[in-house]
PDB file with one MODEL, atoms N, CA, C and O in Angstrom:
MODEL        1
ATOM      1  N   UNK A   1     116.750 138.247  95.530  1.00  0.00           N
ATOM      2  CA  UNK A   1     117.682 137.195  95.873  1.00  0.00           C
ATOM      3  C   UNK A   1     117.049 135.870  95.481  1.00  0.00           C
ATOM      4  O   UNK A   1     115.868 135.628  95.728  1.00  0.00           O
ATOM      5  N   UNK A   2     118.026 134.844  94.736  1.00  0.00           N
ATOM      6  CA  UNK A   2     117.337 133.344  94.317  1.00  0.00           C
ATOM      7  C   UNK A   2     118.294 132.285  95.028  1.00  0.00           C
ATOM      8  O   UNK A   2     119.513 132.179  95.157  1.00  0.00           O
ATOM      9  N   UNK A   3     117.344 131.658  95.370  1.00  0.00           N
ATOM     10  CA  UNK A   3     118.064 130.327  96.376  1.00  0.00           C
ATOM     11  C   UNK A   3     117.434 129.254  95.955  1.00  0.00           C
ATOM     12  O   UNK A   3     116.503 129.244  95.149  1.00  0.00           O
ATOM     13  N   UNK A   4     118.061 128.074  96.637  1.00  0.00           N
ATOM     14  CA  UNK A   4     117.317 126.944  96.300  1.00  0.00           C
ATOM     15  C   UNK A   4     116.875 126.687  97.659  1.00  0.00           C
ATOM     16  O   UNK A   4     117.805 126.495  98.442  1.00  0.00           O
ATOM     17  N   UNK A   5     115.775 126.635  98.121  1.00  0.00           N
ATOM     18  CA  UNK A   5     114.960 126.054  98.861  1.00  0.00           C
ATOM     19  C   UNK A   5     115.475 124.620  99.621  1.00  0.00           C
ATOM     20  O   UNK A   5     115.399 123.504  99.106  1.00  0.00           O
ATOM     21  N   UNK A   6     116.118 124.980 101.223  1.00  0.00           N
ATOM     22  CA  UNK A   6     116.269 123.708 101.783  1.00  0.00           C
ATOM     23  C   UNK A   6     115.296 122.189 101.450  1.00  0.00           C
ATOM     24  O   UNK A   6     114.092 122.279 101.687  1.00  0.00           O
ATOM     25  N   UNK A   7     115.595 121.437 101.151  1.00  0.00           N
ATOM     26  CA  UNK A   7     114.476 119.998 101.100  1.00  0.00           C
ATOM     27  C   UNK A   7     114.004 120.094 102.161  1.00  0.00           C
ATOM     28  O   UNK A   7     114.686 120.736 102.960  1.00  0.00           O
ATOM     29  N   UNK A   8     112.863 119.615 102.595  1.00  0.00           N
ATOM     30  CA  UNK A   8     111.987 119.681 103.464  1.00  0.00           C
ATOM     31  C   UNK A   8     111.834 117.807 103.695  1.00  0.00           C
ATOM     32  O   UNK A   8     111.368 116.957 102.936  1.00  0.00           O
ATOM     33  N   UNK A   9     112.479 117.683 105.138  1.00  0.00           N
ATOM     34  CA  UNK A   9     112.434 116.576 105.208  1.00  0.00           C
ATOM     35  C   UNK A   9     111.615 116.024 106.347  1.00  0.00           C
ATOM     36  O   UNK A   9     111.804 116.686 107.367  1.00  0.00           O
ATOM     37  N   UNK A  10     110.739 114.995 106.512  1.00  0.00           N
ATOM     38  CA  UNK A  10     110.075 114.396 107.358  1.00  0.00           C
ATOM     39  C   UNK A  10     110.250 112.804 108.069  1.00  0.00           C
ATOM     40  O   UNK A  10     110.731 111.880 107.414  1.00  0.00           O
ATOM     41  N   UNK A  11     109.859 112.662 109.274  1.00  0.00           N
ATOM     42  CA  UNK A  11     109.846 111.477 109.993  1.00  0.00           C
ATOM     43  C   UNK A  11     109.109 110.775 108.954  1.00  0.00           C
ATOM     44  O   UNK A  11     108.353 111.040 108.019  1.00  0.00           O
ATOM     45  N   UNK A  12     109.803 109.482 109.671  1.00  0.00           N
ATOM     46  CA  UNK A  12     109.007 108.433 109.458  1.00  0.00           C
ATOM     47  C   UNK A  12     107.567 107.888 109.185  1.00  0.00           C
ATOM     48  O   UNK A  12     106.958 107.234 108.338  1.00  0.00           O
ATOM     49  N   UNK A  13     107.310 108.692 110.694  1.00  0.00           N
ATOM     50  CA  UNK A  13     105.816 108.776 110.681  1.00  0.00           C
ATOM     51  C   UNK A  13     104.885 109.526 110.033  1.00  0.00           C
ATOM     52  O   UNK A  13     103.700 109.249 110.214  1.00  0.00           O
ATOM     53  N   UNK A  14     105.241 110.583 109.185  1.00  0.00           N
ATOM     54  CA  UNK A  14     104.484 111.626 108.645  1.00  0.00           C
ATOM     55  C   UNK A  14     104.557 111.377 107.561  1.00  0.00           C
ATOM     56  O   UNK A  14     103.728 111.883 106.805  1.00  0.00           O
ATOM     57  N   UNK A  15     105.787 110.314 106.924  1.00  0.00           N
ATOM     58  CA  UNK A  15     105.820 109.819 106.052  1.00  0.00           C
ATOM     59  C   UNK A  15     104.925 108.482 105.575  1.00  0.00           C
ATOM     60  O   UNK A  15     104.447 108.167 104.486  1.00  0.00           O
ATOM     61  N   UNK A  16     104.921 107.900 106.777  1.00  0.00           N
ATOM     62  CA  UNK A  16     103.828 106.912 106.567  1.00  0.00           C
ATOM     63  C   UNK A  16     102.497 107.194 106.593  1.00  0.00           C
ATOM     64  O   UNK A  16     101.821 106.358 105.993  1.00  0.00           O
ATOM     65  N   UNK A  17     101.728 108.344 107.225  1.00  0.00           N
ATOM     66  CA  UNK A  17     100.402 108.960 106.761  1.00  0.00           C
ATOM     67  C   UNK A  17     100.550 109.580 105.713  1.00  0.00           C
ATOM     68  O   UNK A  17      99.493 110.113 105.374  1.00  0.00           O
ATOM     69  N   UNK A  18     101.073 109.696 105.282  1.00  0.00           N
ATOM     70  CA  UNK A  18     101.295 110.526 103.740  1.00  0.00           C
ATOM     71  C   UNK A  18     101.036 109.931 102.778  1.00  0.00           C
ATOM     72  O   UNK A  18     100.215 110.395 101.988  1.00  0.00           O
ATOM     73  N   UNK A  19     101.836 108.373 102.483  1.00  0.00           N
ATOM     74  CA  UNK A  19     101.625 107.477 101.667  1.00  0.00           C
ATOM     75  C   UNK A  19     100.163 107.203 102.025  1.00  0.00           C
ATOM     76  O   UNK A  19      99.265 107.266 101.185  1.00  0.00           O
ATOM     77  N   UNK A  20      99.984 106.923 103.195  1.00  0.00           N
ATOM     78  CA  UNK A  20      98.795 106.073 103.080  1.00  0.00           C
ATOM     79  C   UNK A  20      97.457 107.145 102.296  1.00  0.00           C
ATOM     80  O   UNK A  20      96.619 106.925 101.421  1.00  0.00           O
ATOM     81  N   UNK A  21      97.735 108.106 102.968  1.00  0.00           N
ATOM     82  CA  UNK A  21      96.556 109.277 102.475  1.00  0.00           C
ATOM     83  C   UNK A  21      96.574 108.746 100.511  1.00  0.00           C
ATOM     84  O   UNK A  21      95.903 108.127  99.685  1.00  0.00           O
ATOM     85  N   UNK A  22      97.794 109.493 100.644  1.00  0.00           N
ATOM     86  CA  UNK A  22      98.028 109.680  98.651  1.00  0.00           C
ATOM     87  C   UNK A  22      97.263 108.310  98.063  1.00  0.00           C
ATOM     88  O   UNK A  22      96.369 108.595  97.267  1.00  0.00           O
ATOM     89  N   UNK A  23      97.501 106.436  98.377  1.00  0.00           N
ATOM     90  CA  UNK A  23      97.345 105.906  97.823  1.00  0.00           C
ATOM     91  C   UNK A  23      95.769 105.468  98.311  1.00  0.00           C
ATOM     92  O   UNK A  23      95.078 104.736  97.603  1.00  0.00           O
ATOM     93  N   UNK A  24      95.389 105.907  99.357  1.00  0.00           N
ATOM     94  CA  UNK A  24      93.572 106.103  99.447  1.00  0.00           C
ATOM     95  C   UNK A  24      93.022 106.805  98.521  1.00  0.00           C
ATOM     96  O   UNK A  24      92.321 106.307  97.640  1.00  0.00           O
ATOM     97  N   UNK A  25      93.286 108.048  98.625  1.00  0.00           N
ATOM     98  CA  UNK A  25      92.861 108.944  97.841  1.00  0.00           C
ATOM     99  C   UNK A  25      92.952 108.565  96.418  1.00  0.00           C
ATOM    100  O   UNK A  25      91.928 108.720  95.752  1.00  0.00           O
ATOM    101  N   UNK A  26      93.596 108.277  96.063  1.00  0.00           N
ATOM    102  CA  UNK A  26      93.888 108.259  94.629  1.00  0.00           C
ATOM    103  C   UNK A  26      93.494 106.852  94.044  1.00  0.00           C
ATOM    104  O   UNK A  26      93.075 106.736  92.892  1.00  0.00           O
ATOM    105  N   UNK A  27      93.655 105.778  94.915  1.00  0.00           N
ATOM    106  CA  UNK A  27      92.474 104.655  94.693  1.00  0.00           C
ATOM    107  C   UNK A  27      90.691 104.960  94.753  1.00  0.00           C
ATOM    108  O   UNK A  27      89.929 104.661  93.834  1.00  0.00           O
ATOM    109  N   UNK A  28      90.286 105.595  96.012  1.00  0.00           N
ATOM    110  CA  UNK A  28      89.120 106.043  95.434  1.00  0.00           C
ATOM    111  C   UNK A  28      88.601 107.356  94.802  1.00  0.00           C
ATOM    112  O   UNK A  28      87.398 107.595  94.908  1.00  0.00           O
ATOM    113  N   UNK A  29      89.275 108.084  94.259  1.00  0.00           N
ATOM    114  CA  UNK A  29      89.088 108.866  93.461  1.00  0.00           C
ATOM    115  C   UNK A  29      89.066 108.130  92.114  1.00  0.00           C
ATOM    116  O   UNK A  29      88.092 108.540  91.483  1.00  0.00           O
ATOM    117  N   UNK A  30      89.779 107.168  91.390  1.00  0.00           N
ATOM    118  CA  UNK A  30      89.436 106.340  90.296  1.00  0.00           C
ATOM    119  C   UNK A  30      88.267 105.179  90.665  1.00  0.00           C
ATOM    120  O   UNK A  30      88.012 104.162  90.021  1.00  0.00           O
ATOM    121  N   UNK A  31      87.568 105.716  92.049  1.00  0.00           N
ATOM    122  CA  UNK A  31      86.210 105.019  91.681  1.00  0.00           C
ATOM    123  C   UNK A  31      86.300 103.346  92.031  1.00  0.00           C
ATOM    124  O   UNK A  31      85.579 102.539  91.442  1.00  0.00           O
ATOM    125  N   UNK A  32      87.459 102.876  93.254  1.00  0.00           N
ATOM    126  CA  UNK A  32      87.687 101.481  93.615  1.00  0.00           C
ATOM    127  C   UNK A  32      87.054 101.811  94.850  1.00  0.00           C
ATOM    128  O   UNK A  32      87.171 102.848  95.502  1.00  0.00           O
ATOM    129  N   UNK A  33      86.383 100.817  95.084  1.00  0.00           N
ATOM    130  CA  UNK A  33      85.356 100.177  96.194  1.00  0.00           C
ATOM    131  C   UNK A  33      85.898 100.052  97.976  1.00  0.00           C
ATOM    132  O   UNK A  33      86.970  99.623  98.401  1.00  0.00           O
ATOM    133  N   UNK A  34      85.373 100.295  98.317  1.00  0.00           N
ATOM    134  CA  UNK A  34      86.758 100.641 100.162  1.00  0.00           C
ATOM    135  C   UNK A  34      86.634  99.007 100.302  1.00  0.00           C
ATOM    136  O   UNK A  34      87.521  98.542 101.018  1.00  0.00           O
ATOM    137  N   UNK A  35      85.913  98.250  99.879  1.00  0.00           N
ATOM    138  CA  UNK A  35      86.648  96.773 100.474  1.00  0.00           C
ATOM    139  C   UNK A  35      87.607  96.379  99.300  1.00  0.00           C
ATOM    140  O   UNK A  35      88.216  95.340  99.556  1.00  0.00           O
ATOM    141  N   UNK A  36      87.895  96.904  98.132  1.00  0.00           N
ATOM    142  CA  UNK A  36      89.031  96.582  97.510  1.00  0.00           C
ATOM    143  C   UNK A  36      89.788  97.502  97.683  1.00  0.00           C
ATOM    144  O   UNK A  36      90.887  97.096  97.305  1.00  0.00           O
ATOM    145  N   UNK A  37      89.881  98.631  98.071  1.00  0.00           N
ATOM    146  CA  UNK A  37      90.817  99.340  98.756  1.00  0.00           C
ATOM    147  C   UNK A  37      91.863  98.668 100.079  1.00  0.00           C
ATOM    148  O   UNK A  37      93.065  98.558 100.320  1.00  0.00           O
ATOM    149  N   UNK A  38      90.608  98.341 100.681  1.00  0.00           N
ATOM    150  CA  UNK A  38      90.961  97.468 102.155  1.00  0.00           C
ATOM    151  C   UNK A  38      92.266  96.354 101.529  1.00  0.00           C
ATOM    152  O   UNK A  38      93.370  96.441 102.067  1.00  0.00           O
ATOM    153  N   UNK A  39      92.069  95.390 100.451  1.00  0.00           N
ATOM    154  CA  UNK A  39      92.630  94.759  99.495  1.00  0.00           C
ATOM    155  C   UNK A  39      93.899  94.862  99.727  1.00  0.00           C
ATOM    156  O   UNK A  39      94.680  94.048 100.219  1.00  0.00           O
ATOM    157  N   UNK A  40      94.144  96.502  99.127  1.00  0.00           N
ATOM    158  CA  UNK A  40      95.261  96.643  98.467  1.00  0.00           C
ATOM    159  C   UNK A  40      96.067  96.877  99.692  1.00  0.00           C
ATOM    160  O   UNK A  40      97.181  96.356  99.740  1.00  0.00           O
ATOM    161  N   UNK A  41      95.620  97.641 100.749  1.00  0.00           N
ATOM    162  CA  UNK A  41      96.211  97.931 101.750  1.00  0.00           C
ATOM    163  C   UNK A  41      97.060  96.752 102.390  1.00  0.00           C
ATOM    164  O   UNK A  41      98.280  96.594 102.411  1.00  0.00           O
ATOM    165  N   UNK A  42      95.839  95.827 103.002  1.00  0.00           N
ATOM    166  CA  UNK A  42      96.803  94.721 103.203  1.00  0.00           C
ATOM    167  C   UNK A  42      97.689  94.105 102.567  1.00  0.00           C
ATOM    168  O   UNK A  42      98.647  93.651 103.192  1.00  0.00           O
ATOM    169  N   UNK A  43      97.571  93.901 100.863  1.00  0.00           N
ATOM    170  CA  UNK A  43      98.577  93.468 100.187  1.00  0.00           C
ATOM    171  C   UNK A  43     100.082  94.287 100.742  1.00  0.00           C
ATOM    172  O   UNK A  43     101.062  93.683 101.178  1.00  0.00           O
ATOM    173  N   UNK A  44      99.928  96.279 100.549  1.00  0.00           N
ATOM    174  CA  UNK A  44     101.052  96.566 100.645  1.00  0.00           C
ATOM    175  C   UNK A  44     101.553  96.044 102.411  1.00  0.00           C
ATOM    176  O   UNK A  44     102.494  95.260 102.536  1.00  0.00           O
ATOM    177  N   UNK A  45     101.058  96.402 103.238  1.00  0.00           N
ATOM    178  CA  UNK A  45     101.343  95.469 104.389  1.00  0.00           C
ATOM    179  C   UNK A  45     102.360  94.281 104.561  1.00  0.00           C
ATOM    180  O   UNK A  45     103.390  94.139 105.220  1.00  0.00           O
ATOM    181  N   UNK A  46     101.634  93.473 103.681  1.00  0.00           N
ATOM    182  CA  UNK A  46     102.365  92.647 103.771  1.00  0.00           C
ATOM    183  C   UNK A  46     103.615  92.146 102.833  1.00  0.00           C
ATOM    184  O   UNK A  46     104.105  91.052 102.551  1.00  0.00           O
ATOM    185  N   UNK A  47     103.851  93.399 102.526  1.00  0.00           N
ATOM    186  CA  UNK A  47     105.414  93.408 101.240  1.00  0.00           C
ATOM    187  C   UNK A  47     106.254  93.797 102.560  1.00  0.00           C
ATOM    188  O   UNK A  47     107.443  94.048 102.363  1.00  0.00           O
ATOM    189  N   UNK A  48     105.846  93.864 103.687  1.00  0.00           N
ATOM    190  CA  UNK A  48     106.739  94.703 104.815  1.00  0.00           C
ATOM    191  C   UNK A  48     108.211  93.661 104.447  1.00  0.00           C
ATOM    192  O   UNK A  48     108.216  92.722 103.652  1.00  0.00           O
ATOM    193  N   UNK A  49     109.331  94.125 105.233  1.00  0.00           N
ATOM    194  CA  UNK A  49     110.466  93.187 105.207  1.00  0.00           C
ATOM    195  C   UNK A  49     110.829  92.067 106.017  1.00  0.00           C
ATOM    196  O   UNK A  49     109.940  91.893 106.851  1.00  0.00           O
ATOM    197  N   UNK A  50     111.439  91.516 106.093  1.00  0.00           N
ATOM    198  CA  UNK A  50     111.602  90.034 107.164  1.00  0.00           C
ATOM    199  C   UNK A  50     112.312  90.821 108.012  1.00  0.00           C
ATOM    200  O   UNK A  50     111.673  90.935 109.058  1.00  0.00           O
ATOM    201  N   UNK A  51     113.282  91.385 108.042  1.00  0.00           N
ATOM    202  CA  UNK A  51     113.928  92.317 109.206  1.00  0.00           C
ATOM    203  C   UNK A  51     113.982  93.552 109.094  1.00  0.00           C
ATOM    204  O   UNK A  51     114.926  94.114 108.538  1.00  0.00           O
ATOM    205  N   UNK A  52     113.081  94.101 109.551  1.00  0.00           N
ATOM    206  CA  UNK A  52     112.148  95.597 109.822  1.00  0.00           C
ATOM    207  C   UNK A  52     113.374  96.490 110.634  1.00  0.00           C
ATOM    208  O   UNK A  52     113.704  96.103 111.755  1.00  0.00           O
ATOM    209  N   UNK A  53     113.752  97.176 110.292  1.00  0.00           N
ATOM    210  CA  UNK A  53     114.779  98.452 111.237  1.00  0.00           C
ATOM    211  C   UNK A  53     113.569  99.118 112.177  1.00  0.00           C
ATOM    212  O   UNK A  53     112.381  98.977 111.886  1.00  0.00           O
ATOM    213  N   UNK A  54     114.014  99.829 113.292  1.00  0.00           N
ATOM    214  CA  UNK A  54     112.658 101.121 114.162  1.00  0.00           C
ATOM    215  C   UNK A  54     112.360 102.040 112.794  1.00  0.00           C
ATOM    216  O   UNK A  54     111.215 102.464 112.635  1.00  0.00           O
ATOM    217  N   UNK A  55     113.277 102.309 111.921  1.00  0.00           N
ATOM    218  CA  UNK A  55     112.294 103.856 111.162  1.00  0.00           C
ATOM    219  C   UNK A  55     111.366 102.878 110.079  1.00  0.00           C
ATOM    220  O   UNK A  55     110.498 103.432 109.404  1.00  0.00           O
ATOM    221  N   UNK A  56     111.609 101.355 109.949  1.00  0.00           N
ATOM    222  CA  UNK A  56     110.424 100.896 108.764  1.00  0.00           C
ATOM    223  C   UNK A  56     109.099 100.795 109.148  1.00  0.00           C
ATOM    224  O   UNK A  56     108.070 101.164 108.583  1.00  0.00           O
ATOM    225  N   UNK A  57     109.386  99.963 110.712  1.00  0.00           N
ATOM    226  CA  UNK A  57     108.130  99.694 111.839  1.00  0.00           C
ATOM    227  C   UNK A  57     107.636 101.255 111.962  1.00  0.00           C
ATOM    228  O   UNK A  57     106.422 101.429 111.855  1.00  0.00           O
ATOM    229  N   UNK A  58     108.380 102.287 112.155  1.00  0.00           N
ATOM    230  CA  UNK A  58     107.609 103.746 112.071  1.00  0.00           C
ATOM    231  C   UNK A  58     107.028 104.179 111.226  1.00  0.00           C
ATOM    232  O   UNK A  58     106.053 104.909 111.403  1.00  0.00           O
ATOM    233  N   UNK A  59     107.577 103.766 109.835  1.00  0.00           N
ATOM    234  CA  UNK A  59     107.123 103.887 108.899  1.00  0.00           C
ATOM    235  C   UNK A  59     105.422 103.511 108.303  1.00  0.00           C
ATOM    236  O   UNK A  59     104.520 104.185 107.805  1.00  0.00           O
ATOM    237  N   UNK A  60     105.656 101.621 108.787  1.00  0.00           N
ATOM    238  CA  UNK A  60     104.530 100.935 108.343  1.00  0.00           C
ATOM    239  C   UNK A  60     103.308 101.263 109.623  1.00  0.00           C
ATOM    240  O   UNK A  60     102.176 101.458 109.181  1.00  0.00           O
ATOM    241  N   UNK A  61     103.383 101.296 110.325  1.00  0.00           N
ATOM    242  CA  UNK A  61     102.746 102.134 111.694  1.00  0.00           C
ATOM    243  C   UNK A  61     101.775 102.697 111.795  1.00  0.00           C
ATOM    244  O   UNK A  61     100.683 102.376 112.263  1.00  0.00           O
ATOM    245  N   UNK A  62     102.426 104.261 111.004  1.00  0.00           N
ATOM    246  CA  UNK A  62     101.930 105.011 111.081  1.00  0.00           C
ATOM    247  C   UNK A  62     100.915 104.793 109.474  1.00  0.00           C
ATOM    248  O   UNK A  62      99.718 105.062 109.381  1.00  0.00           O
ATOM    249  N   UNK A  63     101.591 104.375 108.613  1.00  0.00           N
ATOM    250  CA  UNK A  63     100.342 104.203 107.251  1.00  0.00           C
ATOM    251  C   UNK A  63      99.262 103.090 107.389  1.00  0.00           C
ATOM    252  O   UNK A  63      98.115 102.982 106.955  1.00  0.00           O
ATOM    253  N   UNK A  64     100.141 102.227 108.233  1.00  0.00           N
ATOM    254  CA  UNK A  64      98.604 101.327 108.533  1.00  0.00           C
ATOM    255  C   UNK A  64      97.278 101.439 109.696  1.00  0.00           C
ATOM    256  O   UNK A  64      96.392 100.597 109.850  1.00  0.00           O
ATOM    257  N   UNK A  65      97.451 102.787 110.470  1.00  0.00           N
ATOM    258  CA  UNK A  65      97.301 103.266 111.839  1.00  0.00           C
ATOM    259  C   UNK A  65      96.161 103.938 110.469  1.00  0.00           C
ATOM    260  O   UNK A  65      94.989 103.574 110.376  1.00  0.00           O
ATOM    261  N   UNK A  66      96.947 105.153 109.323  1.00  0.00           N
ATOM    262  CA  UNK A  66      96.151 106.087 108.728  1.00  0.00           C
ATOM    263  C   UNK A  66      95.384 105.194 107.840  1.00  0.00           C
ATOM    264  O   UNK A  66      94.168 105.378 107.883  1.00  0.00           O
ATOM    265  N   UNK A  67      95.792 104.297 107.070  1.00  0.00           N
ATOM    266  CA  UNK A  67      94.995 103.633 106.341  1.00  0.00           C
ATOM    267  C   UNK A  67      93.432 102.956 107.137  1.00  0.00           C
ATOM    268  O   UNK A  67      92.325 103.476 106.989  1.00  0.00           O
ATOM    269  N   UNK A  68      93.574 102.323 107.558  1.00  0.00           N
ATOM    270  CA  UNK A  68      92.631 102.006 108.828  1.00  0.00           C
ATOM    271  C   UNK A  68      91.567 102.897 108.874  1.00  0.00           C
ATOM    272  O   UNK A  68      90.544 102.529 108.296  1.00  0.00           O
ATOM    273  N   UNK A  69      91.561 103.949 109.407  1.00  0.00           N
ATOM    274  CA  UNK A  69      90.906 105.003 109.732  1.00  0.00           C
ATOM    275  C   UNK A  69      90.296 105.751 108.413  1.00  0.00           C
ATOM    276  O   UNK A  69      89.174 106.244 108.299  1.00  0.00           O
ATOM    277  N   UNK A  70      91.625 105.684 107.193  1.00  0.00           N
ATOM    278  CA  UNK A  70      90.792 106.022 106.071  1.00  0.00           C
ATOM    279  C   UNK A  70      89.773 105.700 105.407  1.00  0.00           C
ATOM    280  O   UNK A  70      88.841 106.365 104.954  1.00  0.00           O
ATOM    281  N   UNK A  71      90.176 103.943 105.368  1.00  0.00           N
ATOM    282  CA  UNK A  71      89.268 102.727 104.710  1.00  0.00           C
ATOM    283  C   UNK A  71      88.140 102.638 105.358  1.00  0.00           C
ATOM    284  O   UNK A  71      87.168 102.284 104.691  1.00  0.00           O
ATOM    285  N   UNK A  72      87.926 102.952 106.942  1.00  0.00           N
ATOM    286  CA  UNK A  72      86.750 102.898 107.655  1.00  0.00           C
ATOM    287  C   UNK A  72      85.834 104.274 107.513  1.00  0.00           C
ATOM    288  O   UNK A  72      84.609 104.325 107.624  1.00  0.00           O
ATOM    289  N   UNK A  73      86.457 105.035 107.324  1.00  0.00           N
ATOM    290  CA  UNK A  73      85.425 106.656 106.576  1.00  0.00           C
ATOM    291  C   UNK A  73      85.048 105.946 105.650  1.00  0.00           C
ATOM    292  O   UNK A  73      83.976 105.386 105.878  1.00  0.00           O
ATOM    293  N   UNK A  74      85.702 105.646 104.257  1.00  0.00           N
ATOM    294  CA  UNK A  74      84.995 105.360 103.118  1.00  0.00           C
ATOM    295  C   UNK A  74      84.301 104.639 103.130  1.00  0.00           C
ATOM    296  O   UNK A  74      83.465 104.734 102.231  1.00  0.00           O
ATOM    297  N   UNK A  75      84.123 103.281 104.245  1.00  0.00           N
ATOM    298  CA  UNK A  75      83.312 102.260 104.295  1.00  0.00           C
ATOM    299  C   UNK A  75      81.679 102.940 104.661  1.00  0.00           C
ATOM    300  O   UNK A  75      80.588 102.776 104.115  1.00  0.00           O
ATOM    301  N   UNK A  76      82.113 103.740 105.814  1.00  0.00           N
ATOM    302  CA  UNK A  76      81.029 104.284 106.641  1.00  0.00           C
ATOM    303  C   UNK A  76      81.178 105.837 106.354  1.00  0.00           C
ATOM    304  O   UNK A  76      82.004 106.305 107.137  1.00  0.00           O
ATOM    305  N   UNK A  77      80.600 106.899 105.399  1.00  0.00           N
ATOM    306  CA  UNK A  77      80.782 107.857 104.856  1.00  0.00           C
ATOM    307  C   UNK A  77      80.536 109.164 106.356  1.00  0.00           C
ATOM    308  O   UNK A  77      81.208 110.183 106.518  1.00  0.00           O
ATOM    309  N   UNK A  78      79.268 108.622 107.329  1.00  0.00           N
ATOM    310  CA  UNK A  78      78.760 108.902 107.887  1.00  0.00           C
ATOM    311  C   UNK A  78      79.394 108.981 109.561  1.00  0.00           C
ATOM    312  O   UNK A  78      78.915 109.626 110.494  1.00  0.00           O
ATOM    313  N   UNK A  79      80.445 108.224 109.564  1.00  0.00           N
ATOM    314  CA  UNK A  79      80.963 108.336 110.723  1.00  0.00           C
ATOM    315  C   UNK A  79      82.339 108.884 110.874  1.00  0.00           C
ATOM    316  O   UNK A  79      82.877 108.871 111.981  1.00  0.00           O
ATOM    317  N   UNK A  80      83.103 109.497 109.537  1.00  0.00           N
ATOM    318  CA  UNK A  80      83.957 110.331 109.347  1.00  0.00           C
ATOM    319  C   UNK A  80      83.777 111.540 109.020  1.00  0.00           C
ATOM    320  O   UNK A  80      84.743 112.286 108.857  1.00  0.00           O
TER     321      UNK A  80
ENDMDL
END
């Protein structure tokens, strides 16, 4: 039997650790520095919108909650 596979859809929030993971990862995997990482983070941060809905604030939340925590492993290799 062939089907197409329901989409697999996620919150807000799982969505916002997700991004944040992917664009850590993939910034320092090309070898960028965790305080220019730190950089970029805040840049995207602050593209947030002037009037934020609850699922954007869930959104930005949760990637800046994961980013945080990411940028501070890479800073400190030793305490993640």
């Amino acid at each position: 039997m062939t089907g197409t596979a329901a989409p697999v859809t996620v919150g807000p929030q799982e969505a916002g650790a997700a991004a944040a993971q992917d664009l850590i990862t993939a910034l320092a995997d090309a070898g960028m520095r965790p305080d220019r990482i730190g950089t970029v983070i805040e840049d995207v941060l602050a593209c947030r919108h002037d009037h934020p809905t609850a699922v954007s604030e869930d959104f930005y939340d949760a990637f800046a909650s994961t980013a945080a925590s990411l940028v501070a492993d890479l800073r400190d290799p030793e305490a993640g």
